[in-house]
C-alpha positions as CSV (number, residue, x, y, z in Angstrom):
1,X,-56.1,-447.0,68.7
2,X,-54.3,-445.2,65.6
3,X,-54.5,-441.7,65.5
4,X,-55.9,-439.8,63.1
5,X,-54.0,-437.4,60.6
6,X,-54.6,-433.6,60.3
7,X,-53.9,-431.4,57.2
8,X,-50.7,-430.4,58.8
9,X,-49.7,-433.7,58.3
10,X,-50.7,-434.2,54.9
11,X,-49.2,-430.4,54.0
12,X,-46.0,-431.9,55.9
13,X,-45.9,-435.3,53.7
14,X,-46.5,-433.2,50.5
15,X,-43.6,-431.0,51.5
16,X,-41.4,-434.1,51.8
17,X,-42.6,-435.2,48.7
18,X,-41.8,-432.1,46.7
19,X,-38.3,-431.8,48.3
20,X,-37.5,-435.4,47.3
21,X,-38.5,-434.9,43.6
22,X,-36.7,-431.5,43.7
23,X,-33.6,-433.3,45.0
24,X,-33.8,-436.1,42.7
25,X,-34.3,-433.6,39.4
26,X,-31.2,-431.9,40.9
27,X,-29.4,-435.1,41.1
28,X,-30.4,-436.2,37.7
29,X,-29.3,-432.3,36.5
30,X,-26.0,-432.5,38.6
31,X,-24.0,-434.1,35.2
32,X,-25.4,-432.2,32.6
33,X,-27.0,-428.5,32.0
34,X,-30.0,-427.4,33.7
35,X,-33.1,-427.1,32.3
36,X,-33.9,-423.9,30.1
37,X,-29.7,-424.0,29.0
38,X,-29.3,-422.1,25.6
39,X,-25.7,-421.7,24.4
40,X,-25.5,-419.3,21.7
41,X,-29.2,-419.8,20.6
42,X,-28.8,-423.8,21.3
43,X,-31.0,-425.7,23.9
44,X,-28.2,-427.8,25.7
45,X,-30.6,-428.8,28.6
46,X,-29.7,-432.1,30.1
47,X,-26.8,-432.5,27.8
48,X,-23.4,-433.2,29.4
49,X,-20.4,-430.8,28.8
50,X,-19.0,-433.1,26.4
51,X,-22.0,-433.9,24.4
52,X,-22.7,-430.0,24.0
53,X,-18.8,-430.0,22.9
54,X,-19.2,-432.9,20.3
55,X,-22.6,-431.4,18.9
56,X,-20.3,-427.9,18.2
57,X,-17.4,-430.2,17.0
58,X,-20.0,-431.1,14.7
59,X,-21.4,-428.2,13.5
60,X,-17.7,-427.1,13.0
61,X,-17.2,-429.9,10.6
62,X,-20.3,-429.3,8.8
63,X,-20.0,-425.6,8.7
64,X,-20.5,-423.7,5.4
65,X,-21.6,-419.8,5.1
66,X,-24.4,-418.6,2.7
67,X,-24.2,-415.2,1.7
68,X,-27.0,-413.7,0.7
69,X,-26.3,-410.8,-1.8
70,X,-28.7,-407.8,-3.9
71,X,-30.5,-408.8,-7.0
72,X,-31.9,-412.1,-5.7
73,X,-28.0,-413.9,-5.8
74,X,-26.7,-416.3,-3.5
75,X,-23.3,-417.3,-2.8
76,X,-22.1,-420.6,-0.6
77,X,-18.5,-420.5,1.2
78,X,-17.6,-424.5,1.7
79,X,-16.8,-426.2,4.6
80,X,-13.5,-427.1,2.8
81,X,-13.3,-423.5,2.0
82,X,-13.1,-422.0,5.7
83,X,-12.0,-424.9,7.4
84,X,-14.0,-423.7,11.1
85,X,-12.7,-425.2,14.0
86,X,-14.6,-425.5,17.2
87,X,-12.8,-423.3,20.0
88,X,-15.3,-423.0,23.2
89,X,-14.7,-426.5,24.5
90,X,-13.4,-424.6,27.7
91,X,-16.2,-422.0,28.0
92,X,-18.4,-424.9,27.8
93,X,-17.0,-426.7,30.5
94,X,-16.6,-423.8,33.1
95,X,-20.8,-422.9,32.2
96,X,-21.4,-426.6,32.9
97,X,-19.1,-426.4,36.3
98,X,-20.4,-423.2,37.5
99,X,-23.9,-424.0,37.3
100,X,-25.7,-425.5,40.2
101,X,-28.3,-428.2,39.7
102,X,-30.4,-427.3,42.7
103,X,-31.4,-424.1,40.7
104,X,-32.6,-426.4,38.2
105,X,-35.7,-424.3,38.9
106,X,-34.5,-421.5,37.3
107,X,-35.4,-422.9,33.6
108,X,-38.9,-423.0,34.6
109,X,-38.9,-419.1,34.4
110,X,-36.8,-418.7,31.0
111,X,-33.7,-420.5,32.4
112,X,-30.2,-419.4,31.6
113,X,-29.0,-418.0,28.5
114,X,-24.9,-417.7,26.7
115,X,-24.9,-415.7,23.6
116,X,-21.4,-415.2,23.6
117,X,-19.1,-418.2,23.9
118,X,-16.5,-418.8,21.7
119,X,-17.2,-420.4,18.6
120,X,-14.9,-420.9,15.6
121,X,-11.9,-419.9,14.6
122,X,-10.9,-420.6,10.7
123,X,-8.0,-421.1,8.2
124,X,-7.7,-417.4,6.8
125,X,-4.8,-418.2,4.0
126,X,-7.7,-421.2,2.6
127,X,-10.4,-418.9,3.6
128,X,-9.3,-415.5,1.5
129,X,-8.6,-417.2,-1.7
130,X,-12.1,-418.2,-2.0
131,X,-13.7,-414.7,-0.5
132,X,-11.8,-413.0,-2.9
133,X,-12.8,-415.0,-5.9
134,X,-16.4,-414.3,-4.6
135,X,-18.9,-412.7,-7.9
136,X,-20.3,-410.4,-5.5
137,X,-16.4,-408.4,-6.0
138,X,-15.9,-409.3,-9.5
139,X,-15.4,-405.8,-11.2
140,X,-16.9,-407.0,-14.0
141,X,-20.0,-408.3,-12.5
142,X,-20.9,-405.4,-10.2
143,X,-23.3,-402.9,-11.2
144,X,-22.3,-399.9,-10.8
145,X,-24.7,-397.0,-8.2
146,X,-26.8,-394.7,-10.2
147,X,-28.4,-392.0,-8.5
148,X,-32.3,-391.2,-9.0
149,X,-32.3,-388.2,-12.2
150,X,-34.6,-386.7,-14.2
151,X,-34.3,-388.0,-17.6
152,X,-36.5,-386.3,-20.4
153,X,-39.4,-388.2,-22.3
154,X,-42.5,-387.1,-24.2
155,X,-42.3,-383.5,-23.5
156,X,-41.0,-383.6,-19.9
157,X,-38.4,-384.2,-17.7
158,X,-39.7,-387.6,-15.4
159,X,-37.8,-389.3,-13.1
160,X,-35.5,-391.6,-13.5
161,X,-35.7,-394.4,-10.7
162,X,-32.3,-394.7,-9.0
163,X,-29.7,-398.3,-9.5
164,X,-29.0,-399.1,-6.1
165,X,-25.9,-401.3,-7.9
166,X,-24.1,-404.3,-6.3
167,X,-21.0,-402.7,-5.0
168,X,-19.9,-403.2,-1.5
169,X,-18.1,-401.6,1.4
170,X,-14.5,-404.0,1.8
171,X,-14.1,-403.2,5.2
172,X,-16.9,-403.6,6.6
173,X,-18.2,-407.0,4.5
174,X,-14.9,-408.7,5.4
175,X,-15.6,-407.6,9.4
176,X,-19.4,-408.8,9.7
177,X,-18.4,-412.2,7.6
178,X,-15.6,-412.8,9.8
179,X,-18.0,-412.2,13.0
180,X,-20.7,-414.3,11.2
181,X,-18.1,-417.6,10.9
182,X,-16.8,-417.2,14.1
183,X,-20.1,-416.5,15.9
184,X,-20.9,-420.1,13.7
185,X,-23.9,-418.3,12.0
186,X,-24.7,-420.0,9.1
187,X,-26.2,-417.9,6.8
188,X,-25.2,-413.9,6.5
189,X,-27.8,-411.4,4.5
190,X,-25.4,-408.5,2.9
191,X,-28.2,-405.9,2.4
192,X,-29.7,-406.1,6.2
193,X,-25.9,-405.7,8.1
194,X,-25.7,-402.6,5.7
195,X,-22.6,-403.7,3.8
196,X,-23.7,-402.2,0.7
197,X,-22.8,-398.9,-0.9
198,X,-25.7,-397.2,-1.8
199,X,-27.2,-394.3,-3.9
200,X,-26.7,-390.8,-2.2
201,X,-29.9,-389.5,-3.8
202,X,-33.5,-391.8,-4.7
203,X,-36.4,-390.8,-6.6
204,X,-37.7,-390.5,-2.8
205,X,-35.5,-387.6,-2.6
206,X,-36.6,-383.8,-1.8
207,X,-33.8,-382.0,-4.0
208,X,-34.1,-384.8,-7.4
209,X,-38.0,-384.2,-7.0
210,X,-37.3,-380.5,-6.9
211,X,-35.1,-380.9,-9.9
212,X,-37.3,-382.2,-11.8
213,X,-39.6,-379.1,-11.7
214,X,-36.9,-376.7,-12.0
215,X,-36.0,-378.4,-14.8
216,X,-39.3,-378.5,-16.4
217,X,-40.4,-375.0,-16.1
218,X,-37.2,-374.2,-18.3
219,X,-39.1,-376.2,-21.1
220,X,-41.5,-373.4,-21.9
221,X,-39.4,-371.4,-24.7
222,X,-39.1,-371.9,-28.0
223,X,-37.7,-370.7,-31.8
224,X,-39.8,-371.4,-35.1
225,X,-37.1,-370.2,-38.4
226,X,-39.0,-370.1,-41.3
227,X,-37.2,-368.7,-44.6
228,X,-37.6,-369.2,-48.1
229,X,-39.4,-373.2,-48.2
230,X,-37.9,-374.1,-44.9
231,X,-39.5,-374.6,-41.6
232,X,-36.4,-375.3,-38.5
233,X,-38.4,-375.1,-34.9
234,X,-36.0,-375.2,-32.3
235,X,-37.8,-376.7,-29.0
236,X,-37.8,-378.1,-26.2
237,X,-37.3,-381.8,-28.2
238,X,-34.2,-380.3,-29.2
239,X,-32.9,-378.7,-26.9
240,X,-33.8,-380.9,-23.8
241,X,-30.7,-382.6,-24.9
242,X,-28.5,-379.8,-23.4
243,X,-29.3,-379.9,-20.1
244,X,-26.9,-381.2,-17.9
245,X,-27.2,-382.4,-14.4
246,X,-24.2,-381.1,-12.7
247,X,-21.9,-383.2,-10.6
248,X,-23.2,-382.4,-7.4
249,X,-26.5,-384.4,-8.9
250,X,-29.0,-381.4,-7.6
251,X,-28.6,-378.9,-10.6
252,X,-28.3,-378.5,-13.9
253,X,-26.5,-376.5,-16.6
254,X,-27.1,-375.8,-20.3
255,X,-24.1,-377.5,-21.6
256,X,-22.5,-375.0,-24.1
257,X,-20.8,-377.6,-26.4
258,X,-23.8,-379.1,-27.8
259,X,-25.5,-375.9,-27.9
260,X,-22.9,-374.6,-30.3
261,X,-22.8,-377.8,-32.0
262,X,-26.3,-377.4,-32.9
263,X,-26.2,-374.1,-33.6
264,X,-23.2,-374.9,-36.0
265,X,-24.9,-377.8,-37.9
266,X,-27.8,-375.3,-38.6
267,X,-25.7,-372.8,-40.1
268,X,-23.4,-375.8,-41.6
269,X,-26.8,-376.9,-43.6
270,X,-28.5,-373.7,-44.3
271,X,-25.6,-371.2,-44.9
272,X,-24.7,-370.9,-48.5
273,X,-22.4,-368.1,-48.8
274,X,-19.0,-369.8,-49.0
275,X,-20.3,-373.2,-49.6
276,X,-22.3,-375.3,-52.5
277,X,-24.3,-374.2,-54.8
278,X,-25.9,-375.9,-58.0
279,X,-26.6,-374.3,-60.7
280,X,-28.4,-375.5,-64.0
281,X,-26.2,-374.0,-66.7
282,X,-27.4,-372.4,-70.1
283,X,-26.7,-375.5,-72.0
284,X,-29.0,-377.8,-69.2
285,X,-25.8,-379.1,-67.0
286,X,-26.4,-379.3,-63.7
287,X,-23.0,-377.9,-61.6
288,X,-22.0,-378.1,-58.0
289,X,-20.1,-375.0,-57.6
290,X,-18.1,-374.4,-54.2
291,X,-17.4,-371.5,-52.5
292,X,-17.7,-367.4,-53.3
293,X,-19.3,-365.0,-51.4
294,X,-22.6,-364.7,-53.0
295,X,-25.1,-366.4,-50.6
296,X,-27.0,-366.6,-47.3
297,X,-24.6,-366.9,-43.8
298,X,-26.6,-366.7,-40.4
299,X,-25.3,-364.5,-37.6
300,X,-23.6,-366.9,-35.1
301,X,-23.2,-363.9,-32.3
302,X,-26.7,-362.7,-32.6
303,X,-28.7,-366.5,-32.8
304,X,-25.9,-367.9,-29.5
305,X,-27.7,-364.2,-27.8
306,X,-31.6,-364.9,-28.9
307,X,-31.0,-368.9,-27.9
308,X,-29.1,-368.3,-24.6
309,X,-32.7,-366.0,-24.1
310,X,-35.0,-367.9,-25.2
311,X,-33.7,-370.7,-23.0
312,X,-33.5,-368.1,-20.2
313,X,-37.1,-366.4,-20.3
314,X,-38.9,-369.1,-22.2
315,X,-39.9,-367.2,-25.0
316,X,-41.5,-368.2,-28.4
317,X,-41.2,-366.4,-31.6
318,X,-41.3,-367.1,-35.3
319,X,-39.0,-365.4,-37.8
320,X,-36.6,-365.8,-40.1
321,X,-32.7,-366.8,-39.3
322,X,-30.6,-363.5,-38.9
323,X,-28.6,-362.9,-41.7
324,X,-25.0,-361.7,-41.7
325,X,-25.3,-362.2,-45.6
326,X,-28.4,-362.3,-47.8
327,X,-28.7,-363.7,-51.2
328,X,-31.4,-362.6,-53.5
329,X,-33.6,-365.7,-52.7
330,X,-33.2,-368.5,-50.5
331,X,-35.6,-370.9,-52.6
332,X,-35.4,-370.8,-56.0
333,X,-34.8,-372.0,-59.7
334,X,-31.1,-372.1,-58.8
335,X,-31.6,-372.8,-55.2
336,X,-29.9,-369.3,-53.7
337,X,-28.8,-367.9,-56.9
338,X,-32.3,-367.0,-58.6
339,X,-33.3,-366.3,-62.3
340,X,-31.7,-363.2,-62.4
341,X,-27.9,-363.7,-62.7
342,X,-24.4,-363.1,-65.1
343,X,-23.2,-367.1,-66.0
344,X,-19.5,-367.0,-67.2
345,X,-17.9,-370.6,-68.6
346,X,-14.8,-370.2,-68.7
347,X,-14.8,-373.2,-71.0
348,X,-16.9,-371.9,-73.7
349,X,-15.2,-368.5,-72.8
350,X,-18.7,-366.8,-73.1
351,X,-20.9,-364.5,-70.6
352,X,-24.7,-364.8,-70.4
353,X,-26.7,-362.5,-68.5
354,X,-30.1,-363.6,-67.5
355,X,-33.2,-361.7,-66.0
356,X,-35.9,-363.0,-64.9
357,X,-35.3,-366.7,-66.0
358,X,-34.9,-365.3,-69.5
359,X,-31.4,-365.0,-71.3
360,X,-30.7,-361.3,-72.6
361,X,-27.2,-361.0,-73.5
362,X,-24.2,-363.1,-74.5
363,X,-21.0,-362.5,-75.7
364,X,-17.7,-363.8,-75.8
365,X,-14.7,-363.4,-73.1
366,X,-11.0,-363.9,-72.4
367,X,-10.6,-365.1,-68.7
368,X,-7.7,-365.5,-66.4
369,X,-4.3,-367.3,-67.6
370,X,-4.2,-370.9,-66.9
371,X,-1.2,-370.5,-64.5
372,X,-1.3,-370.4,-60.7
373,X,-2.1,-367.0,-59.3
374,X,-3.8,-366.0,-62.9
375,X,-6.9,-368.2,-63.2
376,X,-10.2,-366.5,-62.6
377,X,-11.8,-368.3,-59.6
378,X,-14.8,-371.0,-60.0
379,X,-17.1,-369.8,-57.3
380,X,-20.4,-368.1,-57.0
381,X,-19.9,-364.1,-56.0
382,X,-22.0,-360.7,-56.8
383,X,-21.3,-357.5,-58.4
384,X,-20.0,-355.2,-55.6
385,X,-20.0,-352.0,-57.4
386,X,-20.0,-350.3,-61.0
387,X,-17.7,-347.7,-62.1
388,X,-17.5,-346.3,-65.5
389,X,-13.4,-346.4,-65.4
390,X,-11.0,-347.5,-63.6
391,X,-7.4,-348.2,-63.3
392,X,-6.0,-351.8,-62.4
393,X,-2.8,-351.8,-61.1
394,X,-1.0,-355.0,-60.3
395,X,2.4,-356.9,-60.4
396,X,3.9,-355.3,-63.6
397,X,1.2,-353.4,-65.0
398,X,-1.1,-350.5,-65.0
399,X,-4.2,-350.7,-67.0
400,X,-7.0,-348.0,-67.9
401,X,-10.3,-349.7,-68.4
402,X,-13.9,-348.4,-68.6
403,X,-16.8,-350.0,-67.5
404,X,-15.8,-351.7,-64.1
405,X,-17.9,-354.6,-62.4
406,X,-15.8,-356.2,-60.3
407,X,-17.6,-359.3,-58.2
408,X,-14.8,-361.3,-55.7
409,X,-11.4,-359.3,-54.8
410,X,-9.6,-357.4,-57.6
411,X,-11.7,-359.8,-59.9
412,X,-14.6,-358.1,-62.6
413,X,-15.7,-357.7,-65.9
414,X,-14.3,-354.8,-67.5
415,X,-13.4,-353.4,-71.7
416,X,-10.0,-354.8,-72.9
417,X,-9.5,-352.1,-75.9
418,X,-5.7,-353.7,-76.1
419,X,-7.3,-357.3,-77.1
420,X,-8.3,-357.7,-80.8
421,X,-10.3,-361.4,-80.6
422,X,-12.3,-362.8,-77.4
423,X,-13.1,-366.3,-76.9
424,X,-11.7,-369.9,-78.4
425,X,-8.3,-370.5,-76.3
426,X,-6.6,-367.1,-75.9
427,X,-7.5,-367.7,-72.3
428,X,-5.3,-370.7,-71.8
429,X,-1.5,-368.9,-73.1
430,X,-2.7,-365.1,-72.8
431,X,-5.3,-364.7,-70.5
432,X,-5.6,-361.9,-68.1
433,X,-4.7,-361.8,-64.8
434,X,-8.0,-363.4,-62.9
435,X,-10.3,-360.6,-64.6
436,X,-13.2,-361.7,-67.1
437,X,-11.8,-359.2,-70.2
438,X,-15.1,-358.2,-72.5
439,X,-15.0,-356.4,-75.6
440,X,-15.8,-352.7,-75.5
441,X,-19.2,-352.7,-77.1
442,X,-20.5,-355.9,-74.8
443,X,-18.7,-354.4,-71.3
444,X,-20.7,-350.9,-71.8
445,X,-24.4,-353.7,-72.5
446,X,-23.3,-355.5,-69.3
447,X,-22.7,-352.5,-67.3
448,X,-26.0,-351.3,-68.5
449,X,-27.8,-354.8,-67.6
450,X,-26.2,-355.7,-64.1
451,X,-26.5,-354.1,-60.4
452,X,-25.3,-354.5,-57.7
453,X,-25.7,-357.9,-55.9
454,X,-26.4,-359.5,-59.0
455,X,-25.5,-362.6,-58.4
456,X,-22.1,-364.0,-60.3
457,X,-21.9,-367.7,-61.7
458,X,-18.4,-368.4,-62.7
459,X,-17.4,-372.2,-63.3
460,X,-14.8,-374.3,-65.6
């Protein structure tokens, strides 16, 4: 009679089941890695020592590094350019040996991991010429780090988003590349291992952002010149150009130089003491006539003072330039010389007095000696003073004269009782000595027409 089996001996003949197939998965696992093997991120389960070896071999052979770079570029390194060389064969086989195939199990749960084994080593000498001839450190082709700023448009300061630029840290790119080939990584991103130099402030920042206002509340002042046709408004669209971020990128200073270089052209294009003038002549010729110190001259000291405030306290006001020198007009028939005026050409030897537009009085003249240090002086000037006499002393003589109107210098119109004919070409061979010489009767009419400031037109 056979005897019947119980659930112990079922449970025993499953356990002997489960033993054999453990066994036999050890024995198939005793010449190659267990299950769940990962060598440096590679699934080597059931592979033998020497396969895993030739797959590395492999990979050495084939190896090439891309290097990602800022800006969307991409740069390859060639296998014939690094020249990798598989160098964990022994690691590899000492895993494999110290591993035991009964724990086969082990895989089941997550198995056993080896992150660091010795990958590749590389030909440096064949390896640095081509790094070094890399774009990504071709002077020419980096762009350069620009931190955030504010930058003025349409009537405000805005900021200016910073140029995070392409250029990188040496050190520590050559150091992560190096670990990147010899971990065999295949593909290294320059931005993410931080190998980048970067910006020190963004438009993010606290201090460009506070800047900027700073900045913009110095906007608030302004000057409005207005004198004789002209209208100058000096503004922040003007002088928004001055500012100057300082080098430590957080602050800014008004930049002296090109505020006195503005300042400078506006008194270079509105002074006109000491510069041109044009005249229309009594004959209808239009002159240019340089220099003389008839004429209009801002105050540098006193506008550098008013600007430097303004820009300080933001305030606004309208007025006219101030004047270190005032002409009689500033806009008029003869741009800064008027309608009321003496004309002397020297060329016709004749004075003209106008008033008003209208000639009164002409009469002819001897002038300064055609010989250096005697000629009477093209320029535009004004009757200083008047004196009924006077005595002129200079180099070899001592003269007596009435009626004294002097207008640049030593230089006037005065009697010359010791001359006996005025005008035609006395002036050229015996002129006087720079003065404009008049006839007795036509000094004491002039000195009788003219004041002082009168302007003084005096051209060859």
């Amino acid at each position: 009679m056979k005897k019947k089996l119980t659930w112990k001996h079922y449970t025993g003949i499953g356990i002997g089941i489960l033993v054999l197939v453990y066994c036999l998965v050890a024995l198939f696992y005793g010449k190659s890695f267990v299950c769940g093997t990962k060598i440096n991120g590679i699934d080597v389960s059931g592979k033998s020592a020497e396969e895993v070896i030739e797959i590395f071999n492999k990979k050495a052979d084939n190896y090439s590094l891309t290097i990602k770079e800022r800006k969307n570029q991409k740069e390859v390194l060639k296998n014939s350019q690094i020249q990798a060389k598989f160098e964990g064969a022994d690691e590899i086989q000492k895993i494999k040996d110290e591993q035991s195939s009964f724990l086969w199990i082990k895989g089941l749960f997550g198995g056993e991991k080896y992150d660091d084994v010795t990958m590749f080593s590389y030909n440096q000498d064949i390896f640095l010429k081509a790094y070094k001839k890399l774009n990504c450190f071709n002077k020419k082709k980096i762009i350069k780090i620009v931190n955030a700023k504010p930058v003025y448009k349409d009537g405000k300061f805005i900021i200016q988003k910073e140029e995070v630029g392409t250029k990188l840290d040496a050190a520590v790119t050559s150091k992560k590349v190096d670990e990147y080939i010899r971990s065999g990584i295949s593909t290294i991103n320059l931005e993410k291992e931080k190998c980048y130099y970067n910006p020190e402030y963004t438009s993010e920042s606290k201090e460009i952002k506070e800047l900027a206002k700073k900045m913009n509340d110095a906007l608030k002042g302004s000057i409005t010149y207005k004198f004789g046709k002209q209208t100058v408004v000096l503004d922040k669209n003007t002088y928004s150009k001055w500012f100057k971020i300082k080098k430590n990128h957080i602050d800014y200073i008004i930049d002296k130089d090109a505020k006195e270089n503005w300042l400078l052209k506006f008194m270079y294009k509105y002074n006109t003491q000491y510069g041109w003038h044009k005249f229309k002549t009594h004959d209808g010729r239009t002159k240019k006539i340089y220099g003389g110190p008839y004429g209009w001259r801002i105050s540098k000291d006193k506008e550098e003072k008013a600007i430097t405030k303004m820009l300080s306290e933001g305030t606004q006001e309208t007025r006219e330039p101030y004047w270190r020198a005032k002409g009689k007009v500033y806009d008029g028939v003869n741009g800064d010389i008027g309608d009321t005026y003496v004309e002397v050409d020297i060329s016709a030897q004749t004075v003209y007095y106008y008033r008003n537009g209208k000639q009164k009085f002409a009469t002819s003249c001897v002038t300064g000696k055609m010989t250096a240090g005697r000629k009477t002086p093209e320029c535009v000037a004004y009757i200083l003073y008047k004196q009924p006499t006077a005595t002129l002393v200079g180099q070899g003589y001592s003269s007596p004269v009435k009626y004294w109107m002097p207008f640049i210098g030593n230089v006037g119109f005065h009697s010359a009782s010791w001359r006996s004919s005025f005008g035609g070409s006395e002036y050229i061979s015996n002129g006087s000595h720079g003065c404009v010489n008049l006839p007795s009767y036509s000094a004491a009419t002039l000195y009788s027409l003219v004041k002082k400031g009168d302007p003084v037109v005096v051209y060859y």
